[in-house]
Each structure stands twice: as C-alpha cells, then as structure tokens.
KEPA-78486 format. One record per residue (C-alpha): residue number from 0; residue in three letters; x, z, y. Coordinates in steps of 0.001 Angstrom, whole numbers, plus 500000, padded with zeros to 6 digits. Layout:
<pts>
<pt seq="NUM" type="ALA" x="X" z="Z" y="Y"/>
...
</pts>
This chain:
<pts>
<pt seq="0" type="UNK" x="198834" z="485051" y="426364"/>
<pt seq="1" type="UNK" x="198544" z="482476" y="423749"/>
<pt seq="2" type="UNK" x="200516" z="482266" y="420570"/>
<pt seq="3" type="UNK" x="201120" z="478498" y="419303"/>
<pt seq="4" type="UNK" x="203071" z="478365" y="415829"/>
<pt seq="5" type="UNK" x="203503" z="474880" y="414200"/>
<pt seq="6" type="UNK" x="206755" z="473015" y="412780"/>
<pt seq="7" type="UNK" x="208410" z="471649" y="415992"/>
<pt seq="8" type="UNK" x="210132" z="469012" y="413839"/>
<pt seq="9" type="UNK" x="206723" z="467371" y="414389"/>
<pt seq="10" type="UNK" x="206778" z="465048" y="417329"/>
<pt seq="11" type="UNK" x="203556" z="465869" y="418047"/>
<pt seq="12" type="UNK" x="203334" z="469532" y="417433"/>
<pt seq="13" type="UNK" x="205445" z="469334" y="420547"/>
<pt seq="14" type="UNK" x="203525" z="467032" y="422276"/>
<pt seq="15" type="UNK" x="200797" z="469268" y="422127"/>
<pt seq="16" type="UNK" x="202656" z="472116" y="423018"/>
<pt seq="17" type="UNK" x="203724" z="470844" y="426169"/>
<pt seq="18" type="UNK" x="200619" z="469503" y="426962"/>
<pt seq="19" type="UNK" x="198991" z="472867" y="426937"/>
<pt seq="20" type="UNK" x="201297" z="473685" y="430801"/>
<pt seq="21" type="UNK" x="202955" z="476807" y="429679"/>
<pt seq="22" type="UNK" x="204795" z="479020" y="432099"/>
<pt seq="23" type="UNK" x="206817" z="480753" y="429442"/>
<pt seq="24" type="UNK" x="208210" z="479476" y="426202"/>
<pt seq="25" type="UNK" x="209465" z="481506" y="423442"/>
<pt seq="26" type="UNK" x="211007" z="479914" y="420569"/>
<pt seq="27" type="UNK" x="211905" z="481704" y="417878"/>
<pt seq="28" type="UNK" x="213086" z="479618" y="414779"/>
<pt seq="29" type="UNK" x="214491" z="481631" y="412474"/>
<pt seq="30" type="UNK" x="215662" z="480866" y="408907"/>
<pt seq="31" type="UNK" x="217931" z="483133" y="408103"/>
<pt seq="32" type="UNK" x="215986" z="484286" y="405321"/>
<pt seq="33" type="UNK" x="215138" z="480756" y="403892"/>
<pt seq="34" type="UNK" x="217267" z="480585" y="401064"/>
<pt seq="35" type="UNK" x="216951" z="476817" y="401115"/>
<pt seq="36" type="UNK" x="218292" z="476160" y="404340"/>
<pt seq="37" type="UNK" x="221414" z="478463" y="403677"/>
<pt seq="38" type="UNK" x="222090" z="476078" y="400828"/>
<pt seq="39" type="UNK" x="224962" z="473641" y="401407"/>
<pt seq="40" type="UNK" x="222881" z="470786" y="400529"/>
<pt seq="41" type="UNK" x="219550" z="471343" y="402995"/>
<pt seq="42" type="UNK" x="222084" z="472218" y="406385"/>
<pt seq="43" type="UNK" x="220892" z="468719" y="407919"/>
<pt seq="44" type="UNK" x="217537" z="470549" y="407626"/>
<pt seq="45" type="UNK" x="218914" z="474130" y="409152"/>
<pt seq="46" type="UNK" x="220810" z="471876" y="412089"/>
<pt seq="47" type="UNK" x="217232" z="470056" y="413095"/>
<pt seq="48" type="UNK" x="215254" z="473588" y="412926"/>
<pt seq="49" type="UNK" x="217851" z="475295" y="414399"/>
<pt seq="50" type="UNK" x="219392" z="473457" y="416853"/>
<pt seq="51" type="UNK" x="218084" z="470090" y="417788"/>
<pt seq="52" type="UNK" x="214608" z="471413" y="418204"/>
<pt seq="53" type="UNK" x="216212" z="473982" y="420468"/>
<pt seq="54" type="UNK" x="217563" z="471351" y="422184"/>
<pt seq="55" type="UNK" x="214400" z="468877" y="422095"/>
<pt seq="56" type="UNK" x="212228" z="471658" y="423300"/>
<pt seq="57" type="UNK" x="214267" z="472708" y="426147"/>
<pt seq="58" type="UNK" x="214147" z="469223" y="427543"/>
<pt seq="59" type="UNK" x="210412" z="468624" y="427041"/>
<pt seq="60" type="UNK" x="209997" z="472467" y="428833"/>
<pt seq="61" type="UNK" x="212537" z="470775" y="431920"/>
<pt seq="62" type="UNK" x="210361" z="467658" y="431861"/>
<pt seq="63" type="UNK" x="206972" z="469652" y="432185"/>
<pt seq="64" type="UNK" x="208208" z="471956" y="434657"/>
<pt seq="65" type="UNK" x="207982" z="475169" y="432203"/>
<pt seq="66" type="UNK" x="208981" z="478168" y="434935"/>
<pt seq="67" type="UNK" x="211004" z="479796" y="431955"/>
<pt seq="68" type="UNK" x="212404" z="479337" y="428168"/>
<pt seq="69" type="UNK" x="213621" z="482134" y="426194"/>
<pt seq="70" type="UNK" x="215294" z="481006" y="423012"/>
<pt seq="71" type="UNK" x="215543" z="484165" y="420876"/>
<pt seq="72" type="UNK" x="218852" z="484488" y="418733"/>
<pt seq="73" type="UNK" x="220457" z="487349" y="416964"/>
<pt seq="74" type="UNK" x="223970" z="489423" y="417165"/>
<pt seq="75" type="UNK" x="224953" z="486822" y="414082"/>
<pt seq="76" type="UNK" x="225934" z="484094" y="417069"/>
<pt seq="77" type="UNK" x="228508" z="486100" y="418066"/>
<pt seq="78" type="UNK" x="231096" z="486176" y="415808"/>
<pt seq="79" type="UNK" x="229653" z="483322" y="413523"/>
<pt seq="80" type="UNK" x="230396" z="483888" y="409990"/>
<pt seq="81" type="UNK" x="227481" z="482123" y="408507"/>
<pt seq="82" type="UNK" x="226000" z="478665" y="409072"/>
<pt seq="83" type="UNK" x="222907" z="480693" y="410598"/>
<pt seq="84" type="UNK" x="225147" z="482060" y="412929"/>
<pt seq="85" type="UNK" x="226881" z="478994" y="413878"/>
<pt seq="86" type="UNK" x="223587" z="477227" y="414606"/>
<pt seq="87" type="UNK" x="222386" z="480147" y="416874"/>
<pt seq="88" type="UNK" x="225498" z="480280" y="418902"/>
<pt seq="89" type="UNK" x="225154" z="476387" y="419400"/>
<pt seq="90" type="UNK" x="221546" z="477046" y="420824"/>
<pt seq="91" type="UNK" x="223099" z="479510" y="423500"/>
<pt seq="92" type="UNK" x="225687" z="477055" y="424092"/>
<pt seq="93" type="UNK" x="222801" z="474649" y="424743"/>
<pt seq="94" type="UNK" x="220769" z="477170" y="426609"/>
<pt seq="95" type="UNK" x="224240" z="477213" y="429010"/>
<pt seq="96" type="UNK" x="224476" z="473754" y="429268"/>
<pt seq="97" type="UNK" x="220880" z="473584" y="431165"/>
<pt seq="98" type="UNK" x="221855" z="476387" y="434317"/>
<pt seq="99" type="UNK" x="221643" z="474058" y="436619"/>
<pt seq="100" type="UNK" x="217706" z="472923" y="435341"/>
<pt seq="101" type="UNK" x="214635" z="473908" y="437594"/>
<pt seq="102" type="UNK" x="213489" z="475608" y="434016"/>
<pt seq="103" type="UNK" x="215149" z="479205" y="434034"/>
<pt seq="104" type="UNK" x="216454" z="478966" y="430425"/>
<pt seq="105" type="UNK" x="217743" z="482259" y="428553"/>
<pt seq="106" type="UNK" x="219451" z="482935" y="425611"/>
<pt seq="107" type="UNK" x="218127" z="486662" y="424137"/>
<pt seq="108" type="UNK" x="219808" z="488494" y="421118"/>
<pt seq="109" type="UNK" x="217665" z="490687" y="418985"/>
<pt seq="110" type="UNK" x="219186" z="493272" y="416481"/>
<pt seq="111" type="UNK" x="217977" z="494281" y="413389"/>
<pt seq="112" type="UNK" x="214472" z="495346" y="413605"/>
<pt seq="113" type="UNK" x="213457" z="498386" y="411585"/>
<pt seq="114" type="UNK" x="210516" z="497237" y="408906"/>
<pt seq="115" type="UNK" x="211237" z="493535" y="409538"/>
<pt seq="116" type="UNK" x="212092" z="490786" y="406537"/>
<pt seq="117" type="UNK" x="215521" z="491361" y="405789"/>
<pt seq="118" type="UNK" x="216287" z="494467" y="408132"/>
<pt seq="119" type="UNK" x="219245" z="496084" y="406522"/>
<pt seq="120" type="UNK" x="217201" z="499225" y="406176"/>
<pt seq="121" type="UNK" x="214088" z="496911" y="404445"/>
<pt seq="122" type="UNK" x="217197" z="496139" y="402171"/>
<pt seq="123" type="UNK" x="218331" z="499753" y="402037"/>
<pt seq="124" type="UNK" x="215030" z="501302" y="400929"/>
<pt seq="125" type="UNK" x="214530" z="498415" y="398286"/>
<pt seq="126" type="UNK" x="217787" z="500194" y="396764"/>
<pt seq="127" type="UNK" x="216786" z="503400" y="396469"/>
<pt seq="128" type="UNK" x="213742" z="502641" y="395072"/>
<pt seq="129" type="UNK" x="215618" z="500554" y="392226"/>
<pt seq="130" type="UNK" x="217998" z="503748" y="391773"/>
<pt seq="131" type="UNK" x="215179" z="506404" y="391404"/>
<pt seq="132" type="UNK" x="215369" z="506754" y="387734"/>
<pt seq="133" type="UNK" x="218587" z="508484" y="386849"/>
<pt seq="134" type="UNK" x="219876" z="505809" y="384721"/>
<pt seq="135" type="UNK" x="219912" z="503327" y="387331"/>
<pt seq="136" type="UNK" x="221717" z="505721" y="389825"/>
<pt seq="137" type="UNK" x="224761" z="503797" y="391500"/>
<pt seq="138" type="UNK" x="226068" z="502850" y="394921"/>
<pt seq="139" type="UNK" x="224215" z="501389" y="397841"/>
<pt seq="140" type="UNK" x="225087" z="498099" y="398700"/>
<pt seq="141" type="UNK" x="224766" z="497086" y="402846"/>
<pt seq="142" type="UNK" x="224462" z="492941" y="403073"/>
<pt seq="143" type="UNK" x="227157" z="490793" y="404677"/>
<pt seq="144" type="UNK" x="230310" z="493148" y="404049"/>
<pt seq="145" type="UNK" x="231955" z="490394" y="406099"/>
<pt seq="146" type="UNK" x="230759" z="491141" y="409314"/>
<pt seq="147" type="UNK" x="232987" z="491852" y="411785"/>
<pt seq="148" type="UNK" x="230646" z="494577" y="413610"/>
<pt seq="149" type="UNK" x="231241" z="498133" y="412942"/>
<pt seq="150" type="UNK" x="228466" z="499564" y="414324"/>
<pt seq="151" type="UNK" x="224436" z="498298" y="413558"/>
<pt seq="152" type="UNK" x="222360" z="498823" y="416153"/>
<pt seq="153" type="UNK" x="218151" z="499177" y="414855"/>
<pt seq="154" type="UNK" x="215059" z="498976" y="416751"/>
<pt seq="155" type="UNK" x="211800" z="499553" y="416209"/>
<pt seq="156" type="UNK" x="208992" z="496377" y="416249"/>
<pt seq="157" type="UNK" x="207429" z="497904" y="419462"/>
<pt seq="158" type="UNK" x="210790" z="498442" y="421160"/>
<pt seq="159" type="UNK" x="211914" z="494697" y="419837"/>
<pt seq="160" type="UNK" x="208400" z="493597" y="421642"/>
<pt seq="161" type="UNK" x="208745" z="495441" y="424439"/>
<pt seq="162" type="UNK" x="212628" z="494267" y="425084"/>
<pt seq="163" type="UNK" x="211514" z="490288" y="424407"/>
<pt seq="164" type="UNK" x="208694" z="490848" y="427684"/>
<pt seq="165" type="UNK" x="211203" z="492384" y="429753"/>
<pt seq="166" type="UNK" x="213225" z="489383" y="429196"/>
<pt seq="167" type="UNK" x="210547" z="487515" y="430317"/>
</pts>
C-alpha cells in the first residue's frame, strides 16, 4: 500500500498520481472543517476540491485503467443541508454517472468517527471540559440542530479503517 497526499487541483499532482498505475484509488477530500471554504465567498474553491476534482480524477482513473475508485463521502449527502453536503451528493451523482466505465467506481459514506476532527463527541467532550468549573455549568450544545437525522451513528477509527478496506 502506498499513501499519496498532494492538492489534486494541481494538474500535475495528478499527473503523477496516475502515472504511478494504481489499482485502487481512494479520494478523500474533505473540507468540512475548513472554515474558509464554508464561507459564501470561497464556494468556487469548495466546488473545484469537492467536486470537479472528483470528477477530473475519476476520468484520469477510467483513462489509466484504475481496477477501482472509491470516493469517500459522509451521511451529510443525503439530505443536503449544507453546501458540504451538496457537493458530496454531487460526487455520488458523478460516481453514478460512470456505471457503465471499465473502472468499478463507488461512492462510500462514513459516519462520525469517534476521536476524529469535528466528531460530535470531539465536540461534546470540548463542552464538558469548558463547564467543569461550577460557574460555567450550562447546557450541552450538539452541532447542526438542523439535521434531519434522528439517530447518530459513531465508529471507532479502526472500525472506520476496517469498513473503508472492505469496500475495497
């Protein structure tokens, strides 16, 4: 296994990428925590990171015979409510749009990974460690009241690792 990170808006970051004759891609681009890219003004930025390199990298994988592409999105895609969300759900649209390609392409949804950067329980714990003194004591606040899920679902990093393989 090799792990290759770099900023796929680069023409040739990808170039090199492809070159390299994987048999498995796995592309992960996730900025749901950049607070610059959920700003209004930088979502031409969040649209080429989040989709269009989805898109670009699924037809270089096609074009260099990759046996399989995993695009890894999040439970956020399917009942969009934020422009994060939207994007994802666009890259599984995308990932549909290729089932006839030679390149097995699949779409995989990840929930909320216990210990990760933003995990509603990272968020939870930061709480109560704000609200130990006893004059700070007050109500626990869960992120995105909006969503229309009524039930979070956790897992651990090594079950989240071991789910992404079997995917594979």
């Amino acid at each position: 296994i090799r792990i290759y990170s770099g900023d796929l808006t680069d023409p040739d970051v990808r170039k090199r990428l492809i070159q390299t004759k994987p048999h498995i891609l796995l592309h992960t681009a996730g900025f749901k925590y950049n607070a610059a890219l959920q700003d209004p003004k930088n979502q031409e930025m969040g649209l080429d990171v989040e989709f269009f390199m989805y898109v670009e990298m699924m037809r270089l994988a096609e074009e260099a015979g990759v046996e399989r592409m995993i695009v890894i999105s999040t439970p956020k895609a399917v009942y969009p409510r934020t422009f994060y969300g939207y994007l994802k759900r666009l890259a599984e649209i995308a990932v549909n749009a290729y089932r006839e390609s030679p390149t097995r392409f699949t779409a995989f949804r990840l929930v909320n990974v216990i210990g990760s950067q933003g995990s509603v329980v990272h968020e939870v714990r930061k709480q109560l460690h704000r609200r130990m003194a006893p004059d700070r004591w007050g109500p626990i606040l869960i992120p995105h009241p909006w969503s229309r899920a009524r039930s979070r679902y956790f897992a651990s990093m090594r079950e989240t690792v071991e789910a992404t393989l079997y995917s594979v």
